[in-house]
Z-matrix of the N, CA and C atoms (Angstrom, degrees):
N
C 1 1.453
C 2 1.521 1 108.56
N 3 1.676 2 125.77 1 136.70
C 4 1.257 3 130.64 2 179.92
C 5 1.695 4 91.10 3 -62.33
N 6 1.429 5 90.59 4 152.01
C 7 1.501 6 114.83 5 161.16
C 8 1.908 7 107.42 6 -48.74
N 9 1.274 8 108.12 7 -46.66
C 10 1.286 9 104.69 8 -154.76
C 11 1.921 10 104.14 9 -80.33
N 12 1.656 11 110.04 10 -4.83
C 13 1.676 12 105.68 11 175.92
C 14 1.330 13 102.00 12 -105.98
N 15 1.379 14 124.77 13 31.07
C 16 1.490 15 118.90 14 -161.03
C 17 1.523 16 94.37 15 -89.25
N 18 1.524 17 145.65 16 125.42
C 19 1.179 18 152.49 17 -166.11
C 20 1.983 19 110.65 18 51.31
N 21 1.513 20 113.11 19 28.58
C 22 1.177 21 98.95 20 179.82
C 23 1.800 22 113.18 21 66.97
N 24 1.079 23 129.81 22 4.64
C 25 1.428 24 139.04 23 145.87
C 26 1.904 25 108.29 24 -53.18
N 27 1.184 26 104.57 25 134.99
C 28 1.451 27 129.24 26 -160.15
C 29 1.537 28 96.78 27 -113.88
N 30 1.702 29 138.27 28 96.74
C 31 1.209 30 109.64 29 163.62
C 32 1.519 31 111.09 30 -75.82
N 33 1.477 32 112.93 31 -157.94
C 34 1.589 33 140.36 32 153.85
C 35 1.151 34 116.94 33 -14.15
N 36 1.689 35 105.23 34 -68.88
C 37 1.320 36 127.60 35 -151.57
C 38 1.459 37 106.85 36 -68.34
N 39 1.828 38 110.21 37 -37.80
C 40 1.445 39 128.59 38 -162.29
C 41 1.419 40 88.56 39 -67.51
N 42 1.135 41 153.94 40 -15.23
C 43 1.377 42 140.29 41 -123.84
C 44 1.712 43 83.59 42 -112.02
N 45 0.960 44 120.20 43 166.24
C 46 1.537 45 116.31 44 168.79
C 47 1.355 46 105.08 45 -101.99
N 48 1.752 47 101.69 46 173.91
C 49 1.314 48 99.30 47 -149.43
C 50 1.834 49 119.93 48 -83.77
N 51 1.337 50 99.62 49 0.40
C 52 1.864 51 121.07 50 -172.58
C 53 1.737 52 84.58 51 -90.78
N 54 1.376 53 136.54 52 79.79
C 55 1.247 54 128.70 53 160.43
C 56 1.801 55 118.46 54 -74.94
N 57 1.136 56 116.11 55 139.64
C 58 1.870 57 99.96 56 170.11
C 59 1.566 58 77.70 57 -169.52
N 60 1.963 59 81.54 58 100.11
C 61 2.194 60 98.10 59 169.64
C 62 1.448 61 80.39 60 -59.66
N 63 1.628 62 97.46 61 -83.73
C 64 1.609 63 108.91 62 -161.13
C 65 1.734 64 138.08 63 -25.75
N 66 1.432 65 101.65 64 -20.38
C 67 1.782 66 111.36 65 175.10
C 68 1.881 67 92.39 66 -91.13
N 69 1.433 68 102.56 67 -43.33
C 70 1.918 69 96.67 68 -176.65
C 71 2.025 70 104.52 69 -56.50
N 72 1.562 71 109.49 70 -41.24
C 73 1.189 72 129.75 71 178.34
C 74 1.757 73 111.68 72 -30.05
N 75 1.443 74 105.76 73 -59.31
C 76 1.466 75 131.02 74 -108.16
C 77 1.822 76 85.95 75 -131.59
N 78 1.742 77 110.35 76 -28.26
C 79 1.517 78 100.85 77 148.31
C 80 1.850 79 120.04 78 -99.51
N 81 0.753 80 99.55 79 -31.60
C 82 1.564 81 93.68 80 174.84
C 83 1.687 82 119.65 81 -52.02
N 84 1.554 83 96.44 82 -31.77
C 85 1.611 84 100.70 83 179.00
C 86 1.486 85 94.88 84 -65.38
N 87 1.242 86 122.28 85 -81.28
C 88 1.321 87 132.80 86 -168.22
C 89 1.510 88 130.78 87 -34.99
N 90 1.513 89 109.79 88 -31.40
C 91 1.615 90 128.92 89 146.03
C 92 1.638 91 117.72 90 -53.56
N 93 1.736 92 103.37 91 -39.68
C 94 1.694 93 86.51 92 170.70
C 95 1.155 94 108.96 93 -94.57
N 96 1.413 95 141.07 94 -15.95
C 97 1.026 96 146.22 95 160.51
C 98 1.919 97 128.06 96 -4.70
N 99 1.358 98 77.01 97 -61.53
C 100 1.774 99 102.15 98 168.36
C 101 1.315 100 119.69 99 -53.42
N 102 1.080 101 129.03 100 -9.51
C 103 1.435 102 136.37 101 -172.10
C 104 1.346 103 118.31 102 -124.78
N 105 2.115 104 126.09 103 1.34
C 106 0.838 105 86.40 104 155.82
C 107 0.980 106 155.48 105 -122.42
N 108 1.741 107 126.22 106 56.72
C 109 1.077 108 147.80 107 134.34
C 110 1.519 109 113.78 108 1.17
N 111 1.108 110 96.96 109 -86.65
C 112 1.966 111 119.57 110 178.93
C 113 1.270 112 94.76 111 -80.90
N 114 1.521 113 151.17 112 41.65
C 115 1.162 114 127.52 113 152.68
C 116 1.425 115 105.56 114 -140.58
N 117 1.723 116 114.45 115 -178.35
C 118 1.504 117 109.95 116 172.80
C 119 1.294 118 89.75 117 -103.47
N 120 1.297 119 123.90 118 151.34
C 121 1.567 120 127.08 119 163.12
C 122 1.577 121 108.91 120 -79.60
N 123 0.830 122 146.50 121 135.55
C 124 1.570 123 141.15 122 168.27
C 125 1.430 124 110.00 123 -91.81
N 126 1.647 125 124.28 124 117.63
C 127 1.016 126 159.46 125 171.22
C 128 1.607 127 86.04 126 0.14
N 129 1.338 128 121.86 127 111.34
C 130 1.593 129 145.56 128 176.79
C 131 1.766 130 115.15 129 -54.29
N 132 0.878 131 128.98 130 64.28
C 133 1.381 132 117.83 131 -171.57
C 134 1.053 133 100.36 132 -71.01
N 135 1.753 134 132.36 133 177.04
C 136 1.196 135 141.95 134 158.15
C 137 1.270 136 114.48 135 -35.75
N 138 1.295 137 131.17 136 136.35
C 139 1.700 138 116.77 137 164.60
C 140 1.328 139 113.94 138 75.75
N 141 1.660 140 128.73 139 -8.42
C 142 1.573 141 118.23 140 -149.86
C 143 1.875 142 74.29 141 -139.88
N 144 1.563 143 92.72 142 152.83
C 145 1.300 144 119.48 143 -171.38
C 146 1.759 145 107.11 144 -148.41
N 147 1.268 146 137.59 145 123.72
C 148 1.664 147 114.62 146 -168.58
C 149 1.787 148 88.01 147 -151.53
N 150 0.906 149 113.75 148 168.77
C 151 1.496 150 128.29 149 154.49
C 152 1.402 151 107.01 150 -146.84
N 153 1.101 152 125.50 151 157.26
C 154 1.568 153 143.74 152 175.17
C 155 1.616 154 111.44 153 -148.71
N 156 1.080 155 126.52 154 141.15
C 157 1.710 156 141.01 155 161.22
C 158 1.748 157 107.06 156 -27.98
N 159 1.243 158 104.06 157 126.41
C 160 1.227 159 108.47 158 156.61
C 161 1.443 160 117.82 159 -41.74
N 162 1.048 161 118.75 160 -49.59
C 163 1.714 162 127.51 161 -159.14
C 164 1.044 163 99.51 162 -130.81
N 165 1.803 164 122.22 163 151.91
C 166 1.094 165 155.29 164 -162.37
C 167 1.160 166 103.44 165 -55.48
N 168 1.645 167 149.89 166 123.34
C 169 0.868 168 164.12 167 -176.25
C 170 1.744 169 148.65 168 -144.75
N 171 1.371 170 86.01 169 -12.78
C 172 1.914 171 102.62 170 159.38
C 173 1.862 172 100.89 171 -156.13
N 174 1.255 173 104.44 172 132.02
C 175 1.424 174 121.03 173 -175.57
C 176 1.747 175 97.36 174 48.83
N 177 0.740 176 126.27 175 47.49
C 178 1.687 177 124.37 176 171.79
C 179 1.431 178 120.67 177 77.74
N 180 0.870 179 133.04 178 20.58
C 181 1.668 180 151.06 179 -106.20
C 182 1.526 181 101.33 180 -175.09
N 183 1.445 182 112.46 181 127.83
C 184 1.127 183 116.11 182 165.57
C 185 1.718 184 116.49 183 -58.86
N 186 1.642 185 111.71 184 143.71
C 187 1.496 186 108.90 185 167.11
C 188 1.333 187 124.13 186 -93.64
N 189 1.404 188 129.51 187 114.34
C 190 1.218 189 108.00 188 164.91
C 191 1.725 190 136.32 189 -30.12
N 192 1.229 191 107.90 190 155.73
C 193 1.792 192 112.03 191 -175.04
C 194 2.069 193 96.17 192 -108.48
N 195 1.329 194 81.87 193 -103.62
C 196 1.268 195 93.61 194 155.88
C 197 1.518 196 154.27 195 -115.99
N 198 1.204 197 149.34 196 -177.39
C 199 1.293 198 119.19 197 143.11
C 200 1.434 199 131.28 198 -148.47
N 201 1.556 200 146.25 199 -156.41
C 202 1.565 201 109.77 200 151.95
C 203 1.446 202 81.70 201 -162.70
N 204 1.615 203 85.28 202 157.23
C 205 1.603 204 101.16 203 -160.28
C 206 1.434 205 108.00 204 -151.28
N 207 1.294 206 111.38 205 132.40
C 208 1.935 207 135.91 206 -156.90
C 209 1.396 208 94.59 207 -86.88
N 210 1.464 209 122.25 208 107.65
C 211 1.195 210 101.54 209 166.83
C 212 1.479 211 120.08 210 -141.66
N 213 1.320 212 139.44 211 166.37
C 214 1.676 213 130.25 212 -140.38
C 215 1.399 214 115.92 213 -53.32
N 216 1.494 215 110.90 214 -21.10
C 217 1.590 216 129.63 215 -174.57
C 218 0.925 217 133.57 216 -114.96
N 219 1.381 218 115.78 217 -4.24
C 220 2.202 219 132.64 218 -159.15
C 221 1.430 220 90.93 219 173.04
N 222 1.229 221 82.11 220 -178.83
C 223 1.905 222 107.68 221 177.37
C 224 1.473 223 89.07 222 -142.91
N 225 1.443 224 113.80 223 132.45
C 226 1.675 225 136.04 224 151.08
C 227 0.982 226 122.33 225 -94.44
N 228 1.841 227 99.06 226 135.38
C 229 1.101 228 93.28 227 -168.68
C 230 2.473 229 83.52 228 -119.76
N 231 0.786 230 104.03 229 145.02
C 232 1.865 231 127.10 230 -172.01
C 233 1.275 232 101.09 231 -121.86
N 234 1.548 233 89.97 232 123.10
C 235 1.605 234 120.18 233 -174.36
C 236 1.414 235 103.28 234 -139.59
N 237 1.525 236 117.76 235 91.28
C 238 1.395 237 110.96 236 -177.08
C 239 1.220 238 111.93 237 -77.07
N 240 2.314 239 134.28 238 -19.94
C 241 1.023 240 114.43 239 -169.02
C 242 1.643 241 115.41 240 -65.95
N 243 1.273 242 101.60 241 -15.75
C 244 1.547 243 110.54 242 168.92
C 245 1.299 244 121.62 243 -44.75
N 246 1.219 245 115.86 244 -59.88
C 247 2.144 246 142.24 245 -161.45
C 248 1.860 247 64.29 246 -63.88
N 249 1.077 248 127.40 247 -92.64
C 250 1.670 249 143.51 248 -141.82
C 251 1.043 250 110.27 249 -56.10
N 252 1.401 251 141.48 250 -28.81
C 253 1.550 252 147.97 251 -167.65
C 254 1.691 253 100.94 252 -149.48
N 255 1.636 254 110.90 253 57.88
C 256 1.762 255 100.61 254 -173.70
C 257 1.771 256 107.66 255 -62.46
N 258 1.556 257 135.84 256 -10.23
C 259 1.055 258 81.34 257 166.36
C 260 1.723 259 125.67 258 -98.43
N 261 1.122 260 99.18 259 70.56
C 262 1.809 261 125.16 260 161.53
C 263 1.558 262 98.46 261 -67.17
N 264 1.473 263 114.96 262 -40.23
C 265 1.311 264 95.41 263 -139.06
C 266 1.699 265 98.70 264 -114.75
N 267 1.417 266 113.88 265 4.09
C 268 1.171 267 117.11 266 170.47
C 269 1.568 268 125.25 267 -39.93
N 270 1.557 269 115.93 268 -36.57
C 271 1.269 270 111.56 269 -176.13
C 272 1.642 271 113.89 270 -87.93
N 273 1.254 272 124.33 271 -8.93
C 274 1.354 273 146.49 272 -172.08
C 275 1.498 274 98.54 273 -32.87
N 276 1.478 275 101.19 274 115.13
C 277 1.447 276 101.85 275 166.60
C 278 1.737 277 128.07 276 -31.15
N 279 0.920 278 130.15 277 -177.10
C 280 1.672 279 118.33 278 165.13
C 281 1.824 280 100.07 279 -96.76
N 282 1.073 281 117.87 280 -16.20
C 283 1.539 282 117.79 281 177.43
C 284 1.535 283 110.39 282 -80.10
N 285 1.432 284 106.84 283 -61.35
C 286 1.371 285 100.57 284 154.58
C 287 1.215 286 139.82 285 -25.23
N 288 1.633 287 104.62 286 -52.19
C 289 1.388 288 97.22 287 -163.60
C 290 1.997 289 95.15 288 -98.13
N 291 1.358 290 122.59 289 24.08
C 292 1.305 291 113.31 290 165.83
C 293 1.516 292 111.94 291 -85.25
N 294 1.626 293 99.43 292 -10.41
C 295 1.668 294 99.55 293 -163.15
C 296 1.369 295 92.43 294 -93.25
N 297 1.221 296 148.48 295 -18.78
C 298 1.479 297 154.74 296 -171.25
C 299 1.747 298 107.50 297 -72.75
N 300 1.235 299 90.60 298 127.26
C 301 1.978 300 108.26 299 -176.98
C 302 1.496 301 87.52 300 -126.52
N 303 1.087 302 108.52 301 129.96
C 304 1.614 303 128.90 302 149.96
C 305 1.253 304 93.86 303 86.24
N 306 1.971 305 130.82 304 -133.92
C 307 1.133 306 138.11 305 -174.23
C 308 1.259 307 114.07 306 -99.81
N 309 1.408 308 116.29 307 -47.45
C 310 1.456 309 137.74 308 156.79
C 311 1.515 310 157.12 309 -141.71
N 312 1.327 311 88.28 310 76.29
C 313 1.184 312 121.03 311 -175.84
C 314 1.665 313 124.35 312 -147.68
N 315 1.537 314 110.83 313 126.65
C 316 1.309 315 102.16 314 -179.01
C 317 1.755 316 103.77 315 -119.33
N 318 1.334 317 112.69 316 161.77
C 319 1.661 318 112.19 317 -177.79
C 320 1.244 319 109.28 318 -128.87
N 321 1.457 320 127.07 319 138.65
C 322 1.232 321 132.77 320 -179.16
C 323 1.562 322 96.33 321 -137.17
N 324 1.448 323 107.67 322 166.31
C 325 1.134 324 136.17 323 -170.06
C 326 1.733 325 119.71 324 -110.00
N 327 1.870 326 108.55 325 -33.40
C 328 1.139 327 127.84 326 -165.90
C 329 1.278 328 108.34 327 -159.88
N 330 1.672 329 129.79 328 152.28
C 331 1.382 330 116.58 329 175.95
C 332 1.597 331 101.73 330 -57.39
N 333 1.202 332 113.16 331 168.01
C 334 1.837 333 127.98 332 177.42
C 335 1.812 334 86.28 333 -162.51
N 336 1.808 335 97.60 334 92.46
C 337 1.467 336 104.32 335 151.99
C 338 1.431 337 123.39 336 -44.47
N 339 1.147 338 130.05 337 -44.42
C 340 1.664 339 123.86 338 178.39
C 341 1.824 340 109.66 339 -54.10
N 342 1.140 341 114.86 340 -65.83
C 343 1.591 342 140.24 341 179.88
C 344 1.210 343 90.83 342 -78.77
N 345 1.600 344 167.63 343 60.08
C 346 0.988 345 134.97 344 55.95
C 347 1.739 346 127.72 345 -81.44
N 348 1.290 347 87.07 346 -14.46
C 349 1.991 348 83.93 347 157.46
C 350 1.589 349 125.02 348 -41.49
N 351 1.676 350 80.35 349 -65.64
C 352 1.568 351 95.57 350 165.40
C 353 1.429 352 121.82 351 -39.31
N 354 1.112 353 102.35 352 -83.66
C 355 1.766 354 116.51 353 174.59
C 356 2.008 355 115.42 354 -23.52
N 357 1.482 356 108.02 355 -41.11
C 358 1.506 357 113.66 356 168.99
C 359 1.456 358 116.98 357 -42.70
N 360 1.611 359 86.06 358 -51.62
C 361 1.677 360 93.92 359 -158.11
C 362 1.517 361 97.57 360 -54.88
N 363 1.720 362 99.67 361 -72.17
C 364 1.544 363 112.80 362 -169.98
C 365 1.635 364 109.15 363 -31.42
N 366 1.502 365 111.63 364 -40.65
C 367 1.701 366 101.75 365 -167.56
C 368 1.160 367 86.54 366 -77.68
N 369 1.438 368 143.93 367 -25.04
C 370 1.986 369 121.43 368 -173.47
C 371 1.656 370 90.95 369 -67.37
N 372 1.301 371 124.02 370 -38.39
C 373 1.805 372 112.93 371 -161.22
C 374 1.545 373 92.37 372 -69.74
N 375 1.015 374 132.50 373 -43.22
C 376 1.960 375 141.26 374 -154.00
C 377 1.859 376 74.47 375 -78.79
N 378 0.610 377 126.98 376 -68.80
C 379 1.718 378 125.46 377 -172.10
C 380 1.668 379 104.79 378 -51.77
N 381 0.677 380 104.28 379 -54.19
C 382 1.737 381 89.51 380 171.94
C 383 1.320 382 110.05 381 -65.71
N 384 0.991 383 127.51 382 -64.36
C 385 1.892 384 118.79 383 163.13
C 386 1.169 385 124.44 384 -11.10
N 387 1.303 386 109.38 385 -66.84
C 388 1.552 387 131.63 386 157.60
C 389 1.898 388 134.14 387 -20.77
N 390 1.758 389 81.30 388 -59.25
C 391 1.389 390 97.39 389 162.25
C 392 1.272 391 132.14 390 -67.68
N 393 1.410 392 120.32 391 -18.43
C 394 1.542 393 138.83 392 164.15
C 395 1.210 394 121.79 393 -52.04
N 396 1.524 395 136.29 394 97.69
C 397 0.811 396 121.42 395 -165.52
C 398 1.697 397 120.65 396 -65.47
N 399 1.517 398 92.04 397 -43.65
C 400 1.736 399 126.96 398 159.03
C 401 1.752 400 104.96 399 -28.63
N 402 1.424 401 113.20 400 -54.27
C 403 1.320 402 101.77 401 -172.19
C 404 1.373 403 116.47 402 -76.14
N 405 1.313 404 121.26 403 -16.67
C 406 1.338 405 124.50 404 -160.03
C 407 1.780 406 95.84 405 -90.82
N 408 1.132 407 131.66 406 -64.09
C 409 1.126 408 133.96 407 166.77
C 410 1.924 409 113.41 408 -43.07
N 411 1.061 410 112.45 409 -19.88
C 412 1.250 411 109.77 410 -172.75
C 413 1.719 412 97.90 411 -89.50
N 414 1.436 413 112.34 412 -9.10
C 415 1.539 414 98.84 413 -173.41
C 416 1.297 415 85.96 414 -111.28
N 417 1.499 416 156.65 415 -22.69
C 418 1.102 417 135.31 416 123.70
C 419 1.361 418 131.33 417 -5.57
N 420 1.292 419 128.02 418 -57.71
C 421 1.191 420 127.98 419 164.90
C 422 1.406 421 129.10 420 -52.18
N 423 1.545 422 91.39 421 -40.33
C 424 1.292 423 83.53 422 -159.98
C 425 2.172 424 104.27 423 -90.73
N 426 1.186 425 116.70 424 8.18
C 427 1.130 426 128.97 425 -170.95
C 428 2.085 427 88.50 426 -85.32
N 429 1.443 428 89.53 427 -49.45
C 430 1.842 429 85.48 428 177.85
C 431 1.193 430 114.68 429 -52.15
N 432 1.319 431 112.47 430 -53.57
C 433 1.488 432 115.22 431 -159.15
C 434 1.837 433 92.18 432 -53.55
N 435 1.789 434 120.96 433 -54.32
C 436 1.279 435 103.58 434 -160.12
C 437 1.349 436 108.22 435 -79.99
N 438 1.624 437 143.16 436 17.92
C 439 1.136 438 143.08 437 151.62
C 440 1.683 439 107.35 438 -77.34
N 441 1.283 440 135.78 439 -21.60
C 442 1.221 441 145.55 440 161.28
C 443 1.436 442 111.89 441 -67.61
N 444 1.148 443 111.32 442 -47.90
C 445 1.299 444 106.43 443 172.55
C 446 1.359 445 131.90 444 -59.49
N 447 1.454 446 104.80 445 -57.88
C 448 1.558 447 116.26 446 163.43
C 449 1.821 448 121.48 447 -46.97
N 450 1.479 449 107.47 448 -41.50
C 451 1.563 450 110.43 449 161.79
C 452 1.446 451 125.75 450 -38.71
N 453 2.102 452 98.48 451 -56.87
C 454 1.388 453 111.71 452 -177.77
C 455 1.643 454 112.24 453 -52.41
N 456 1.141 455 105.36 454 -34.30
C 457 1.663 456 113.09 455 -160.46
C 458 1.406 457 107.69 456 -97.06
N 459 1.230 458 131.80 457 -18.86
C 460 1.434 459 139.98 458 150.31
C 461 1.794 460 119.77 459 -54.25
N 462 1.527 461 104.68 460 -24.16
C 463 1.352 462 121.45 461 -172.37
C 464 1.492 463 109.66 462 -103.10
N 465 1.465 464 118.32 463 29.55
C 466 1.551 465 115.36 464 170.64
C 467 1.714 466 83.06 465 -145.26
């Protein structure tokens, strides 16, 4: 297996040859854009794009929403309602879900109108989630319970 399919990791090379971070950049911002109304923006660095909850929402602590981020090889785009409620991602195109690394996170190379179509919707469903107050406290909970757990099992 090439170095570059080793865990489904995408280098450079994989990328095709029409690259544009900055247009993939420059819509992904503008898709979260819309939201932040109901969100805090987190201090804009170069390249970096984030939102998080107004109010305290995991360990007392704001939760991240989304974010997207410029980086030497791709642009990410971070979708935590995913990591928190995975089946978000059950319906995930198969294109979609080739661009997905880890739990939540997808990487592109260039805008792709289809796969950010997609990507809209899912962040309107993760945004209604969001708005739940019920859900947000419920992943609170359930973050305790598995710090309880890990205690219990540290204690034999």
């Amino acid at each position: 297996m090439a170095k570059s399919q080793v865990a489904g990791k995408k280098s450079a090379k994989d990328w095709p040859s029409s690259v544009d971070f900055a247009g993939a950049y420059d819509a992904l911002q503008k898709m979260l854009a819309t939201y932040e109304k109901d969100f805090n923006v987190i201090p804009n660095k170069a390249g970096r794009y984030w939102l998080e909850t107004k109010h305290p929402a995991y360990k007392g602590k704001p939760l991240l929403f989304a974010g997207v981020s410029l980086h030497k090889s791709y642009v990410s785009y971070y979708f935590m309602p995913i990591y928190v409620k995975p089946e978000l991602a059950k319906d995930l195109s198969p294109e979609l879900r080739k661009r997905k690394q880890g739990k939540c996170c997808f990487n592109f190379a260039a805008p792709d109108a289809a796969l950010f179509k997609e990507l809209k919707q899912l962040t309107r469903t993760g945004y209604d989630c969001y708005q739940n107050k019920s859900f947000l406290s419920a992943m609170d909970d359930t973050r305790k319970a598995g710090t309880k757990k890990k205690a219990a099992a540290g204690a034999h």
